[in-house]
C-alpha positions in Angstrom: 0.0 0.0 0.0 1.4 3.3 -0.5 1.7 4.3 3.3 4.8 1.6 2.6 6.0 2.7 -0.9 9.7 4.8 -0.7 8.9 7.4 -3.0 5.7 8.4 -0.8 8.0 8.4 2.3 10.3 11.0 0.4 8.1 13.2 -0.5 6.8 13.9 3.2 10.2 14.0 3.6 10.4 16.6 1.1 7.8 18.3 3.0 9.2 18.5 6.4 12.5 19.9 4.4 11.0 22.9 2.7 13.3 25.6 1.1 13.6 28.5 3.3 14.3 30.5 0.3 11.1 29.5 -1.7 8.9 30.2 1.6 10.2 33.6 1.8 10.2 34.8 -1.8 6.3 33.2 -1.9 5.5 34.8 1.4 7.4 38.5 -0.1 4.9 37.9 -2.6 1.9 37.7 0.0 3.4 41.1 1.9 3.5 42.6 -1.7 -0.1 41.7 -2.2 -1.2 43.0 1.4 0.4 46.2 1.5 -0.7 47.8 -1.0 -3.3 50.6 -1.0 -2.8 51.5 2.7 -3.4 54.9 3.8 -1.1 56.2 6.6 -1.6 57.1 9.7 -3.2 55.9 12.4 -6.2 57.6 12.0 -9.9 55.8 10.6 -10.8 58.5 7.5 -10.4 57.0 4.1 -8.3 54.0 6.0 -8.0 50.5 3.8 -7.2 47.9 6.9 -5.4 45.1 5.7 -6.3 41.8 7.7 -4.2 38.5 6.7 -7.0 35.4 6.2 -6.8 32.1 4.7 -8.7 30.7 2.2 -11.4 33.6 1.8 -13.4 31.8 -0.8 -13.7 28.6 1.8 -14.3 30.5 5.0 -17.2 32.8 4.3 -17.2 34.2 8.5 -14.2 36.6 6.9 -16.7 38.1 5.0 -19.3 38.3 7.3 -17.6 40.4 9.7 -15.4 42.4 6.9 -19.5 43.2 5.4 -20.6 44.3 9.3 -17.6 46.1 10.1 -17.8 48.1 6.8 -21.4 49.3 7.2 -20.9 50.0 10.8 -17.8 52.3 9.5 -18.5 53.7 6.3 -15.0 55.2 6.5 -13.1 52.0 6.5 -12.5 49.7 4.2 -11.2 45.9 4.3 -8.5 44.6 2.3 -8.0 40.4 3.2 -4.4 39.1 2.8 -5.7 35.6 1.1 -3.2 33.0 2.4 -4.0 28.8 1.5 -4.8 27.7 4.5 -2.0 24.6 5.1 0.8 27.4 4.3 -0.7 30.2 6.6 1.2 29.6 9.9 4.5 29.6 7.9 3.8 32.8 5.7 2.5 34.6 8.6 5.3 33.7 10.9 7.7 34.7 7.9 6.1 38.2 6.9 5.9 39.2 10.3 9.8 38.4 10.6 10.5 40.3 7.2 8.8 43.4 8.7 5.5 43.2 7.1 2.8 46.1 7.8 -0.7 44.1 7.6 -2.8 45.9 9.6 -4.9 42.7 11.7 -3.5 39.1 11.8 -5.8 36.5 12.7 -4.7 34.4 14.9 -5.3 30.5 13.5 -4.2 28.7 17.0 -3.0 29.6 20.0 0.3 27.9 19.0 0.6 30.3 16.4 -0.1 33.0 19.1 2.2 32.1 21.5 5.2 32.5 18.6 4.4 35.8 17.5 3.7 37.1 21.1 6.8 36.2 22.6 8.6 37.6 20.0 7.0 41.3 20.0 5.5 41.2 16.8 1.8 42.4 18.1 0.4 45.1 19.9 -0.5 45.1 23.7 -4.4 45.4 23.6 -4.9 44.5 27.0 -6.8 47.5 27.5 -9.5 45.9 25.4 -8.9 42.2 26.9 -10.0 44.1 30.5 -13.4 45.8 29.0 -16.7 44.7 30.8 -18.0 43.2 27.6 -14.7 41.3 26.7 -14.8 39.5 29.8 -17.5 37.1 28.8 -15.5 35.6 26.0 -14.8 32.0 26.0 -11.5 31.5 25.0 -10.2 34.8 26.6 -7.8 33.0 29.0 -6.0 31.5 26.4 -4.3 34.9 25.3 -3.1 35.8 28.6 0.6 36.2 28.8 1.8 37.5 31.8 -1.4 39.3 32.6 -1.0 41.1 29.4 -2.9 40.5 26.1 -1.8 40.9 22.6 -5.4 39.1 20.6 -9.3 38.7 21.4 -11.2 35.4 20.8 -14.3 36.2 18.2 -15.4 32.5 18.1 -14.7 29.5 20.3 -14.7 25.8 18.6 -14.1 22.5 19.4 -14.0 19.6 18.1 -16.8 16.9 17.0 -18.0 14.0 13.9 -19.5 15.1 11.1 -21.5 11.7 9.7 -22.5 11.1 6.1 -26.4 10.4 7.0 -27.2 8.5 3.7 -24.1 6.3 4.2 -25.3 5.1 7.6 -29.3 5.0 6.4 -27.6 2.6 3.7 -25.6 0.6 5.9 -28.3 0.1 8.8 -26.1 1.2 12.1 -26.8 4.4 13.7 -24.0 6.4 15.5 -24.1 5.6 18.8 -25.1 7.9 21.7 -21.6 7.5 23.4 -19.4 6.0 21.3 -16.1 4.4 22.3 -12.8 4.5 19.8 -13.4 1.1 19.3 -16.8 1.3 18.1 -15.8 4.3 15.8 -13.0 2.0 14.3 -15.8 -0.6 13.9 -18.0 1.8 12.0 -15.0 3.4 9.7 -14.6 -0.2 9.0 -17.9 -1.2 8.6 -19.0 1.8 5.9 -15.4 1.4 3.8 -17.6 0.6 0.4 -16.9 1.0 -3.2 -19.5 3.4 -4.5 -20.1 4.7 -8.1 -17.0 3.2 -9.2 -15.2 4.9 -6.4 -13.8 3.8 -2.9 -15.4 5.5 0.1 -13.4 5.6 3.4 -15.3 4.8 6.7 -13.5 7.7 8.0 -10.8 10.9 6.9 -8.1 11.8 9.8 -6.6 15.1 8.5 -2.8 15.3 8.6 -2.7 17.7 11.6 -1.6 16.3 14.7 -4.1 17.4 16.7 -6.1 14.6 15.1 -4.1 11.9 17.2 -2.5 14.3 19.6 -4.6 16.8 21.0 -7.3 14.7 21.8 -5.5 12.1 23.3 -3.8 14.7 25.6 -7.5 16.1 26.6 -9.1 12.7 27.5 -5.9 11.2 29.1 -5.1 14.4 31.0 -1.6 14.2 29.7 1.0 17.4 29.4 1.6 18.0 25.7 4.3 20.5 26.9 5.5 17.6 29.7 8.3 15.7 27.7 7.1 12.2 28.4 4.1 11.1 25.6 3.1 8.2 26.0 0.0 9.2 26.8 0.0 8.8 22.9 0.2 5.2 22.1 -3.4 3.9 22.4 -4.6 6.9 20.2 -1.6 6.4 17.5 -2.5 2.4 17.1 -6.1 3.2 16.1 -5.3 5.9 14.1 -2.7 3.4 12.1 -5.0 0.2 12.4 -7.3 2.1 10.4 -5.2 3.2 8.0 -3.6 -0.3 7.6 -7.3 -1.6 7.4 -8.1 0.6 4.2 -10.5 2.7 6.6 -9.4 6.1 5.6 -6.8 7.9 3.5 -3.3 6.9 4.3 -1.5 9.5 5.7 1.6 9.7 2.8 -1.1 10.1 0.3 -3.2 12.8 2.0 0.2 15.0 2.5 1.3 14.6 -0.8 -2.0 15.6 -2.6 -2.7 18.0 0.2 -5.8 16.3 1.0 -8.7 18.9 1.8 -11.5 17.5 4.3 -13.8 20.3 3.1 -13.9 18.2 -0.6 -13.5 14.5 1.3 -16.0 14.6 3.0 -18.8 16.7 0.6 -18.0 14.5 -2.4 -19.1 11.7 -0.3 -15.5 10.4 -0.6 -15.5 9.8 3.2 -18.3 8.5 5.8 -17.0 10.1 8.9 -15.1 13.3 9.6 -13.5 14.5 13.1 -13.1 17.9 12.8 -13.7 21.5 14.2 -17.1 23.2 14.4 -15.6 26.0 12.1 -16.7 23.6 9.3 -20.1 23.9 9.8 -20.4 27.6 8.6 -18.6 25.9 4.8 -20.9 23.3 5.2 -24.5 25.6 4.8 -22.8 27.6 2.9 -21.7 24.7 0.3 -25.3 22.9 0.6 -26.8 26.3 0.4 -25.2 26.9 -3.0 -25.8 23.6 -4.4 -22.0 22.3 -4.0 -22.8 19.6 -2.3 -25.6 17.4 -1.8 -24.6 15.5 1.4 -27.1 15.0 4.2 -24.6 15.2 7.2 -25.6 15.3 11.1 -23.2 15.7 14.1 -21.9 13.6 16.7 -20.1 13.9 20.2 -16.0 12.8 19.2 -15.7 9.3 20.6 -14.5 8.4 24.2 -12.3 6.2 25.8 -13.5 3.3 27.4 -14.6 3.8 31.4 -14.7 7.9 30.6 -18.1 9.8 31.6 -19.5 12.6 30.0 -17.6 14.1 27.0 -14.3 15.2 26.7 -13.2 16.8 23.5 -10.6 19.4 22.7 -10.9 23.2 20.6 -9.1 26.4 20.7 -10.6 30.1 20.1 -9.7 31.9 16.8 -8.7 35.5 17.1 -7.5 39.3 15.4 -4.7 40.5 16.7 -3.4 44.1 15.9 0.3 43.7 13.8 3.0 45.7 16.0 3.9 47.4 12.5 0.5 48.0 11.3 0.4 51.3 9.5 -3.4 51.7 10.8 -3.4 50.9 14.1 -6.5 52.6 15.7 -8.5 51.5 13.1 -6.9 47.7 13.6 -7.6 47.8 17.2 -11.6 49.1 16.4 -11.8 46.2 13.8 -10.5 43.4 16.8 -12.8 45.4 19.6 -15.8 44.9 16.6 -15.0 41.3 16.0 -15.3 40.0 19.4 -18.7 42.1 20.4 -21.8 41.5 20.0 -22.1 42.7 16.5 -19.1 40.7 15.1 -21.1 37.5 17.2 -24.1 38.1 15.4 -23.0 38.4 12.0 -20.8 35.1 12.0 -23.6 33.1 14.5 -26.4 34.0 11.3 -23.2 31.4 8.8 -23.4 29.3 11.5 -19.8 29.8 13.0 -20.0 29.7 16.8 -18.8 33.0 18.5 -16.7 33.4 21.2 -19.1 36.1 23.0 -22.4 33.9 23.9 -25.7 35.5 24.5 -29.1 33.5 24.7 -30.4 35.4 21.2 -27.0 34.3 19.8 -27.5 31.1 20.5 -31.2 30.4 19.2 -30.1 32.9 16.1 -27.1 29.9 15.8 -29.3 26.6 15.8 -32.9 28.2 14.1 -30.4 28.2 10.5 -31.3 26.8 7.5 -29.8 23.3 7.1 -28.5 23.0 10.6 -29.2 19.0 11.5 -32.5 19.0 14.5 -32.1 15.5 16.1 -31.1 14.7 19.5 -27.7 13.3 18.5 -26.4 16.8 16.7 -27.6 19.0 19.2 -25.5 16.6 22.0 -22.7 17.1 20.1 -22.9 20.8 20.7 -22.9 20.3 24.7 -19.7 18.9 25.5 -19.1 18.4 29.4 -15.4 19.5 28.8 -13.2 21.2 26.4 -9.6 21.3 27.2 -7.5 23.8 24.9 -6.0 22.6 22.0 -2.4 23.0 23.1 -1.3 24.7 26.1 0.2 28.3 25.9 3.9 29.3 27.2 6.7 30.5 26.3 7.8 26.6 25.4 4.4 26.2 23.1 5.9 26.7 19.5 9.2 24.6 20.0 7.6 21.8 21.3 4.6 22.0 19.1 7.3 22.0 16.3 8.4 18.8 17.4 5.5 16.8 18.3 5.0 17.5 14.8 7.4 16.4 12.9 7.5 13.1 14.6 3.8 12.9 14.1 4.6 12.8 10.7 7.1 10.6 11.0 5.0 8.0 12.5 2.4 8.3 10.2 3.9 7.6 6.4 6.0 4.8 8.5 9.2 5.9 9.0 8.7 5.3 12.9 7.2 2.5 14.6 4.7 4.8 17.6 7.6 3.2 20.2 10.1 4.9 17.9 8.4 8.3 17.7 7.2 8.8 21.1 10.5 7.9 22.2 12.1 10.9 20.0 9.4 13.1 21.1 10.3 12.5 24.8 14.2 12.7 24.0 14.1 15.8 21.8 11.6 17.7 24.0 13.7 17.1 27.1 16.7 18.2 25.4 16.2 20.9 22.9 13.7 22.9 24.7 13.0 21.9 28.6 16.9 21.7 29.3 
């Protein structure tokens, strides 16, 4: 299978290696692109604010707010910095470096947070972290550094299933009400099928490691910033079993075609799909516009055996203002806009779930079009705990860096789990907590 094949091995390979010259000419090329058309000053007359987004055409809350934040200032306008979504850490994290001037960066993870704040490159808006309406944000804790703030939350996710409803009406087995990893493995295995002339996977793990990682860190309890994972191991074999079974998309594959989960799972290419709530908003939107004609419903992400209630894992998205941005008091207005009540609205109405919560928000959020009714879906959307995606210090980005790369590693084959976790727990230990 190609998991095994040498030439897929080398091009992860390839991957992990990327030219440092190609990343920065390509992200000079994104600077170019976002700079352009600012007005000076700090001022909000005539301003163009430049905020740096990903994938614009795929992630229509961008829009929302950028269309609310217009009409509510008639004298600003929005110019997005379009990054593809799989390169946006690295761009960001190389413009930034280089000096760029984009006015609001959007803060993907707290990962990516936690590098640009501990090296200075964003603005101190505590002032608007310690507001009276900014302290009901979920999320908000996440960006505190040393009692000081540099980003607000303007929506909160976590992590659930997204189900193929037809595939399991065709199939006869329901999702159950609490599923165990087991029974989850069972069912990717159980709806693997060819259809049309084409395979359809039980399942689709994206190649982030979150997928394995994160959630095994937030129903174990276990340190990702520790040193010692093997907390991992039970989470790694099913993730592998399945891949070995023909369940899902082997890893080597998905990284070298740059698998997207948006098209997996709304050609009907996949049965199952752990992933963020973020999707959702794409989702209506796709079904809305005819894209897609997949009858999806939701379910709580699967447990380990002997757990009660349900654990999953998210992290709040946020704006931060660019320490360089040439329109600073409007940036800071556009952030402040974002995570209130109006910026909650207009992204609740695409079905994206905001980080400020109010009881209209919420029955604005689950009376949309297309939104699945039943009982199952709306369990999904009451976890019992979320635990934060990765944890936030000054060690966050080296580590996360790491953890990485032997994620990968493991997954096209090149480690046995023993193998990676063990270089996980050496490397951590000595290149960042000694």
């Amino acid at each position: 299978m190609i998991l095994s094949h040498p030439s897929a091995r080398a091009r992860v390979r390839r991957h992990l290696i990327k030219s440092i010259g190609a990343a920065a000419a390509l992200a000079l090329a994104v600077t170019a692109c976002g700079s352009g058309g600012q007005a000076s000053g700090g001022g909000d007359g005539g301003n163009t604010l430049t905020v740096s987004v990903w994938n614009m055409a795929k992630t229509p809350e961008f829009q929302a707010l950028f269309d609310a934040f217009e009409k509510a200032n008639p004298g600003i306008k929005i110019k997005p910095v379009d990054i593809l979504a799989d390169d946006y850490a690295e761009k960001v994290t190389t413009m930034l470096a280089g000096g760029d001037t984009t006015d609001v960066i959007t803060m993907k993870n707290v990962t990516d947070y936690s590098r640009y704040s501990s090296r200075g490159q964003l603005l101190d808006i505590t002032d608007l972290a310690k507001s009276s309406d900014a302290s009901k944000l979920a999320g908000l804790d996440s960006f505190n550094v040393n009692n000081t703030y540099f980003a607000l939350p303007y929506r909160q996710d976590f992590w659930l299933v997204y189900y193929n409803k037809t595939y399991f009406d065709k199939a006869g087995v329901k999702f159950p009400e609490s599923a165990t990893w087991d029974q989850y493995a069972k069912l990717a295995q159980q709806l693997t099928k060819e259809e049309g002339g084409k395979k359809v996977y039980g399942t689709y793990h994206h190649t982030w490691r979150s997928v394995v990682q994160a959630i095994s860190a937030a129903q174990t309890g276990g340190d990702q910033l520790g040193g010692d994972y093997n907390f991992f191991t039970e989470q790694y074999d099913m993730a592998l079993g399945l891949q070995k079974a023909g369940a899902t998309l082997d890893f080597a594959t998905a990284m070298s075609q740059k698998s997207d989960y948006k098209t997996q799972f709304e050609t009907g290419a996949t049965a199952m799909l752990p992933m963020g709530t973020w999707y959702i908003s794409a989702l209506l939107a796709a079904k809305e516009k005819g894209a897609t004609d997949v009858e999806w419903a939701l379910a709580p992400m699967p447990q380990r055996p002997g757990g009660t209630g349900v654990t999953t894992f998210g992290s709040p998205t946020a704006f931060a203002v660019n320490k360089r941005a040439k329109n600073a008091d409007a940036a800071k207005k556009f952030v402040q806009f974002a995570a209130g009540k109006a910026g909650a609205e207009a992204i609740a109405k695409i079905g994206v779930v905001p980080a400020l919560q109010t009881p209209e928000i919420t029955t604005a959020y689950f009376g949309l079009k297309g939104m699945p009714t039943d009982e199952l879906s709306k369990k999904a959307f009451q976890p019992d705990k979320v635990v934060l995606e990765m944890p936030v210090s000054e060690r966050t980005s080296d580590v996360d860096t790491i953890l990485k790369e032997e994620h990968e590693l493991i997954m096209v084959g090149d480690k046995s789990v023993a193998d990676g976790i063990k270089s996980m727990n050496e490397r951590v230990k000595s290149e960042v907590l000694n």
